[in-house]
Every structure is written in structure tokens, then in C-alpha cells.
N, C-alpha and C positions, 0 to 999 in steps of 0.2 A: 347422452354421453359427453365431457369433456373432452374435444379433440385437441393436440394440440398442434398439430398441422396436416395439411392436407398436401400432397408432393407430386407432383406428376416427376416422371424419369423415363429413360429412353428405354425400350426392350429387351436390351442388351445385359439385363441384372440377371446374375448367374440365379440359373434354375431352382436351387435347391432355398434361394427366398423367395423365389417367386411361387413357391408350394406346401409354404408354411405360413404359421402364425410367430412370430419371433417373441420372448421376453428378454429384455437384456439386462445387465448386471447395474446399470445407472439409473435404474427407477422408468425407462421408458423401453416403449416397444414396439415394434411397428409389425401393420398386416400390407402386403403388397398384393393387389386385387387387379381385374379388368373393371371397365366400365361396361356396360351392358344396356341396353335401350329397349323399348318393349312400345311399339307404335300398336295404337289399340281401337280397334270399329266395334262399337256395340251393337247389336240385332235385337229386337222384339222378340215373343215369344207368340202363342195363338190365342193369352188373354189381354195382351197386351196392346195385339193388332186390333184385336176384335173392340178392344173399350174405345180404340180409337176411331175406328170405324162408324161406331154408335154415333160419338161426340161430334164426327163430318157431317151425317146423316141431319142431326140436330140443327147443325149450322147452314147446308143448303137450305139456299133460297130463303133464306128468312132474311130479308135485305134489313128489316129495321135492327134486328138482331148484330148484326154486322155496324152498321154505323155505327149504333152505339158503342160497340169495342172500338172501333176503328178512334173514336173521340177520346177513350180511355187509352190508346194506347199513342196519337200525337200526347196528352199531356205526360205521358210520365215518361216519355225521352224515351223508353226501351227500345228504339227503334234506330239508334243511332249505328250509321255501317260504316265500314272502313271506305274513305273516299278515298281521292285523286292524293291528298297531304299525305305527308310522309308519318308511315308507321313510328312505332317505338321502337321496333326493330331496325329500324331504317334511320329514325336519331341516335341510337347506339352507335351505328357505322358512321354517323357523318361527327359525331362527337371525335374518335378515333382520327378520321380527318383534318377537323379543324386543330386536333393538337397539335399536330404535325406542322401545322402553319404557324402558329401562334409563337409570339416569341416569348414563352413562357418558361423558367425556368427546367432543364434536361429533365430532373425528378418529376415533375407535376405531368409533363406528358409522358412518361412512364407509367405511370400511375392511372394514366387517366384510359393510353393502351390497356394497361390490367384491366381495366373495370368495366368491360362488356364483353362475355362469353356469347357465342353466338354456335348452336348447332344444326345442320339440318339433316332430319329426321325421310327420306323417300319412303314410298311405298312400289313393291317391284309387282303388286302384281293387281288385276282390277278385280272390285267384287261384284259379283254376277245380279246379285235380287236385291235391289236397291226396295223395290215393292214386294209382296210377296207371291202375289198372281199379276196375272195379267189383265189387261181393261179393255174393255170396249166402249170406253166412255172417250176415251183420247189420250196423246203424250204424258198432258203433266195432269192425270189424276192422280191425287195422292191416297186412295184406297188401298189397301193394305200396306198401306208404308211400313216396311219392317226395318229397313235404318233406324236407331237409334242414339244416334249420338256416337262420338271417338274422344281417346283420350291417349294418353303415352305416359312411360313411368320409365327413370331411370333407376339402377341399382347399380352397385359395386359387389361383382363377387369376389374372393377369396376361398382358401381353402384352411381352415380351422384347426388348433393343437393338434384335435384327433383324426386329421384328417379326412376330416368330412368338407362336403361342400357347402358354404353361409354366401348369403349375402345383406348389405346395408344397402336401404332405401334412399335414394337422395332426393328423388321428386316422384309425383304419382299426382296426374291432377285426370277427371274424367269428369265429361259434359253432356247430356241430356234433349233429346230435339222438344221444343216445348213444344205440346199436345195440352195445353190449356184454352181456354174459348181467344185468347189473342195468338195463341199460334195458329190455330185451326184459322184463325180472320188472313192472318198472312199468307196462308196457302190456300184459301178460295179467291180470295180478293189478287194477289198479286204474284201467285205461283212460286212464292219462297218460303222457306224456315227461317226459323231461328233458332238458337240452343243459349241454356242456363248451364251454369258450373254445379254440377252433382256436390263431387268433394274433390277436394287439394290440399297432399302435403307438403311443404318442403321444407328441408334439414340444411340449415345455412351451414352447420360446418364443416358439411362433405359438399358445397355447390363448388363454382369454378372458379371464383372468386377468392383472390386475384386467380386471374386466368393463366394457363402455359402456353401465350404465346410467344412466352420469351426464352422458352426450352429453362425452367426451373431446375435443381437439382434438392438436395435434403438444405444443404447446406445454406442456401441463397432464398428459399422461401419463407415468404412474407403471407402466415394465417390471416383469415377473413376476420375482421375483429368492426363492431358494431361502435364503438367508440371511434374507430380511424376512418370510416365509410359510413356514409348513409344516404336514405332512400335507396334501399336496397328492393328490385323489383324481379321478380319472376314471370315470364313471358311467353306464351306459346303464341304462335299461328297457325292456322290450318288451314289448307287451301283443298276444295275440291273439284273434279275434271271429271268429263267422262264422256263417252262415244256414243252415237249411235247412225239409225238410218229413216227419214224421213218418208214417208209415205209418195212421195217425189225420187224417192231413189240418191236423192243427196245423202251424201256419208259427212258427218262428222269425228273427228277423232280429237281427241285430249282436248275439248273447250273447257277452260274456267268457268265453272258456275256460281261462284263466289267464296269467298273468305271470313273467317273467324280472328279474333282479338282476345287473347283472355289475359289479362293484367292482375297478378297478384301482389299488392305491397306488403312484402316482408316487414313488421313492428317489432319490435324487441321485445314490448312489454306484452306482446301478445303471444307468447310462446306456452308450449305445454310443460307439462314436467320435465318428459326427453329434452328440449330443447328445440322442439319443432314448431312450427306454422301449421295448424290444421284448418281446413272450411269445411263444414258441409250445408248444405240447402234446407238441409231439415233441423239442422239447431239453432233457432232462434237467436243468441246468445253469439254465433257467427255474425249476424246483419251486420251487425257494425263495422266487422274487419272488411278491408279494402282487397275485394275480389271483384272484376268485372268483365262482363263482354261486351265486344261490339262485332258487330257483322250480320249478314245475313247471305244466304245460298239460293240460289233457284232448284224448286223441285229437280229429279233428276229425269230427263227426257228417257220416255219409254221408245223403245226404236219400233218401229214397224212392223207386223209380222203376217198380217192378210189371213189369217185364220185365228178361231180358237180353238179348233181341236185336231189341226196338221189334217183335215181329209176334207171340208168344204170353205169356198173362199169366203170371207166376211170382214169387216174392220176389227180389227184388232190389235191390241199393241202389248210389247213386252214388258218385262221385269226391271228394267234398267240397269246398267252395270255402270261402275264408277270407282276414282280413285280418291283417298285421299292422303295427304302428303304434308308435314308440316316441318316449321322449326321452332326451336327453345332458345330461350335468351336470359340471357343474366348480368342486371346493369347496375351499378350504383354512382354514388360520388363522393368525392373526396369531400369529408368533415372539415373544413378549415379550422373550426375551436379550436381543435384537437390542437394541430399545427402551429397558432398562431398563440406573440405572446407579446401582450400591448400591441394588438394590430397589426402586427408586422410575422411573416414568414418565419420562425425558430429555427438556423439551421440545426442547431441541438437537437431538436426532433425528428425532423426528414432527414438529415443527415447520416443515421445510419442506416434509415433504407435503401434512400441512396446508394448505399456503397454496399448494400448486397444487389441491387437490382443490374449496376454497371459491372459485376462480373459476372454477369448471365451470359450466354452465348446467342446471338440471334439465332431463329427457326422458323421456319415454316410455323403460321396462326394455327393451333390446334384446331379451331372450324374448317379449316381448308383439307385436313387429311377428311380421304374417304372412309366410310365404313363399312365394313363386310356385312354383308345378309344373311345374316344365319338361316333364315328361313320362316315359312309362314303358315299357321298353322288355326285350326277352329276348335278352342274349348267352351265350355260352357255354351255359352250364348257370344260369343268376341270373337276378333279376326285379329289375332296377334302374330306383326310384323318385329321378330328380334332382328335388332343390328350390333355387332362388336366393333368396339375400337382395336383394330389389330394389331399395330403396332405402337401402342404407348400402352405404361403401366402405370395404376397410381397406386402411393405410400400412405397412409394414413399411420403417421404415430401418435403414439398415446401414451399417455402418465399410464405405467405399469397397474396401478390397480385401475382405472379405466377401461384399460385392455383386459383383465381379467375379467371383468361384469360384462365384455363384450364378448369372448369364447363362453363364458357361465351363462348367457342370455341373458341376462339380468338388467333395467334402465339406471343410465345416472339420470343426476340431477342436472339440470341444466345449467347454462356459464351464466355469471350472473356477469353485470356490466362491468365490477369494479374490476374482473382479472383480466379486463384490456387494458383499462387504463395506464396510462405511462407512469414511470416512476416518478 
């Protein structure tokens, strides 16, 4: 769909728009929606576990079996984890920082504020069978590993002409615990996973970008346009924790067991018909686009339980219970071409962003407001964590027949680059 701005606004917009679809008589229309979050733990299934199972089976004790991956997987880098250096989540904030110091002209660090949306995403509550029995083998057997991987999706709901309830996708990215002969090598050899990017979408012109953290209105907002920004990136982190109890009687509670990185580059020329970024693992055809992870987690320790079947004593240990917990991010940068004319800064060009961005009102960074928990729930095979943003609303307006194809369900075509460019 061609959007033609994306609007955050206070929650204060009298009710009766915030419960409709609007067409207006000037060729444009706006939907006034919530933001909606949907934190996501994938589970195995019992052909799932069991193929896994086989694949361990195979792998004990075959040491020569082992070196060899262990050789294939030092050359191909896959093995690179988040160390002690500063994430990309972590250059976003300190970018924000430095603007602030720089004595760089008012607009450019406004601008530069705009250009890193940061969310974070809790989990309130632990999940119990990290494994799907329990072992007698010890803590970190990974047999019956039912974890499968997590993910999160944002949408925008709204409430449609006919008053029914819709919503638009803004991102949806889900990942995988690799159960191939080099993950299997990582969990004998060094008691950790890893995980691969299943699929990821994301719809650059419902992201955050420019962000509200400068309390936007209709009037004052500046759309995300691929001509005025670029290296535009998509970002999740995942962090996971978890408790247990030591066969010593030590208790641990909420340790970090490690961290994920999943870096998606947003291309322009890589987009679908909608207007989207899609990846998946299985289409070939994806390799090329710039989706990656880094990181890796330690198995998650089975706690103690001195029986297997509650009536005689014996070594035994549990199912392992665990959290996981992430944020999303959305960074870009200023396109200087755009701007610049004979090398030099255009005020002609920044100049009227400029002067919508200086009657903005300071606020409170939209990553700082908390989110409500709607609640948490098991379909399918997933452990889905909703969270609402409670207090803001976003606008999305649109060229009137846009908005049409959007109540009709119907795809536009996607923005091509020339309807950014300046006049």
C-alpha cells in the first residue's frame, strides 16, 4: 500500500475516530489504530523432538565425527557471539548521544534523535519445559529439547468501515534452534545453541521511523522516505534467563544464559509487490538479502529433583524452566545526497523540515512509556506474550483510494523511489 504518513498522537483523540475507518472529502483518509506486540517461544512437537533425539544419538561419542564440524564450523564464522563491544542497539543510543554534543547544526540532530526507534519487548512470566522429560544423564542434557526457537511480530489494529476488527502487520521476524550436525557439535561440545532466521517481514512504511519521540502531531510529521534516509536496519535482541537448583542446594534465580542479534538490512530494491521486505530460509533466492545472527545461549540448566518417579530416591533432574525477554530497534541515517548541493548543506532542503520538527513539543521518548500485558497465552505449538501500548495512538493516512484497497483487503503496489524525491 502507499502510505502517505505514518502519525503517532496523544490519546486524547475524541473516541468516535478512534473507532472508525475515516474517508475524507480531500482525496485522503485516515485509520486511527493501537499498536499491539505479540512476543513469541516456539515448542517442538513429538516428531520433532524425537528426529532430534536420533540426530544426538548419532553424534555421541563419535569424537572424529565432532572435530570435523567443529573445523567446518571455525571456517565459516557462524559462530560469531555478541561479546563485551557495543551492540547495535547500543550504537543507536550512543549515536543519539553524540548528537547531542556535536556542534552540529539544530536540524541534523533532530534528525538524527528521529532515526533510532528503540522497544523493549518483557516477558512476565517463565516457561516451565525448556526439555520435554527429564534426564538422568545430568543439568545440561539436551535430550528431548522441546524449545524451539522465539520470535515477536508487531501489528496495528484498528476497527474497519464496517466495523469489524483489522489489523496491519508492521514486522513479524521468527527463528529456529539449529538441530543440524553444527548445532548438535555446539550442544555436546560446549553446552550452548544457536539459532537461524526462519522468516522476517518488515513494512518500512508503518515502522517508527522518524520516531515520536518528539510528541509528533498530523500536522508536523515527516514520512519515512528511502530517498531522505538510508541504511535503514531492522533489529531484534533476545536475551535469555532462568532458575533453577543445584544438586548442592544452591538456588539460582534469573542468570543470563546468553543473547541473540538478529540484524535485518532493509534495501529498497528488495522489496515485494506490497511494498515489503520478506526473508525466508528456505528460498534460495532470499541468500543474498542481508539478514543475520549472532549469538549463542547455554543449554538451559535442569534443576535438581532426586527422583524419577516422586516414590524412590535416585539422580535425576528436571525439565528446565526459562525466560525469554527481548527488544526491537529501528535505525537509519541521514542520506546527505539528498540534502546537499555542490557539497555544501541546502538550506532549501532541510529547511522546511526544520520548521516542522521546531514546532513539535518535547515528550517523554516513546521507548520509555511502559507497556501493558495483555496477557499470555499457548496456541498451536507458541507461547504468546501480547503487550499494548496504552497510552498513544497511531494515524496512518492515506490517498483515499489506498485506503480503499485497505478496508476492500486488496494489495497496492509498492512506492516506487521517484515519489520521494524532492521537487
Amino acid at each position: 500500500m502507499k502510505i502517505k504518513a505514518l502519525i503517532l498522537a496523544s490519546a486524547i483523540i475524541m473516541p468516535s475516530l478512534a473507532s472508525t475507518a475515516q474517508v475524507n472529502d480531500n482525496n485522503t483518509g485516515t485509520i486511527v489504530g493501537q499498536r499491539k506486540y505479540e512476543l513469541i517461544v516456539n515448542e517442538g512437537n513429538d516428531s520433532t523432538v524425537n528426529a532430534f533425539n536420533r540426530g544426538l544419538e548419532a553424534s555421541r561419542g563419535n569424537r572424529a565425527f565432532l572435530a570435523d564440524i567443529a573445523g567446518v564450523y571455525r571456517s565459516t564464522f557462524v559462530g560469531q557471539a555478541i561479546g563485551a563491544s557495543t551492540s547495535l542497539l547500543e550504537l543507536g543510543i550512543s549515536a543519539l548521544m553524540k548528537a547531542g554534543e556535536n556542534k552540529q547544526p539544530k536540524w541534523q540532530k533532530a534528525v538524527m534523535g528521529e532515526s533510532t526507534f528503540i522497544r523493549v519487548l518483557p516477558m512476565q512470566m517463565e516457561i516451565l519445559d525448556f526439555y520435554r522429560e527429564p534426564s538422568s544423564i545430568g543439568p545440561l542434557d539436551p535430550s528431548d529439547m522441546f524449545f524451539n526457537g522465539f520470535g515477536c511480530r508487531q501489528v496495528i489494529e484498528y476497527t474497519d468501515a464496517e466495523g469489524r476488527p483489522a489489523e496491519e502487520e508492521v514486522f513479524y521476524v521468527s527463528c529456529n534452534v539449529r538441530t543440524d550436525s553444527i548445532g548438535r557439535m555446539r550442544m555436546l561440545n560446549h553446552s550452548k545453541f544457536e539459532v537461524y532466521v526462519d522468516s522476517l517481514r518488515f513494512n518500512f512504511a508503518l515502522c517508527d521511523l522518524p520516531n515520536d519521540s518528539l510528541g509528533t502531531d498530523i500536522s508536523t510529521r515527516i514520512p519515512f522516505s528511502f530517498e531522505k534516509r538510508k541504511d535503514l536496519k531492522f533489529i531484534v535482541r533476545a536475551d535469555i534467563t532462568s532458575s533453577w537448583i543445584t544438586q548442592a542446594m544452591q538456588v539460582y534465580n534469573d542468570q543470563p544464559l546468553g543473547s541473540f542479534e538478529i540484524v535485518a538490512s532493509i534495501d529498497p530494491d528488495k522489496l515485494d509487490s506490497r511494498g515489503i521486505f520478506t526473508y525466508s530460509s528456505s528460498n534460495a533466492a532470499d541468500r543474498a538479502k542481508r539478514v543475520s545472527v549472532k549469538g549463542d545461549c547455554f543449554l538451559v540448566p535442569r534443576s535438581y529433583v532426586g527422583s524419577n518417579d516422586m516414590h524412590t530416591a535416585s539422580d535425576s533432574w528436571g525439565t528446565g524452566q526459562y525466560k525469554v525477554e527481548m527488544q526491537i530497534a529501528e535505525t537509519c541515517r541521514i542520506n546527505p545526497d539528498y540534502y546537499m548541493t555542490d557539497g555544501k548543506w541546502d538550506k532549501d532542503i532541510w529547511g522546511p523540515e526544520w520548521k516542522l520538527i521546531s514546532k513539535r513539543k518535547p515528550s517523554k521518548p516513546a521507548w520509555r512509556s511502559v507497556l501493558e500485558v495483555v496477557g499470555v497465552q499457548y496456541a498451536g505449538s507458541n507461547w504468546i506474550s501480547t503487550l499494548l501500548e496504552p497510552t498513544k495512538t497511531v494515524i496512518i493516512q492515506y490517498e483515499t483510494q489506498e485506503l480503499n484497497r485497505l478496508i476492500n483487503g486488496g494489495a497496492a503496489a509498492a512506492p516506487s523511489k521517484a515519489q520521494a524525491k524532492r521537487p
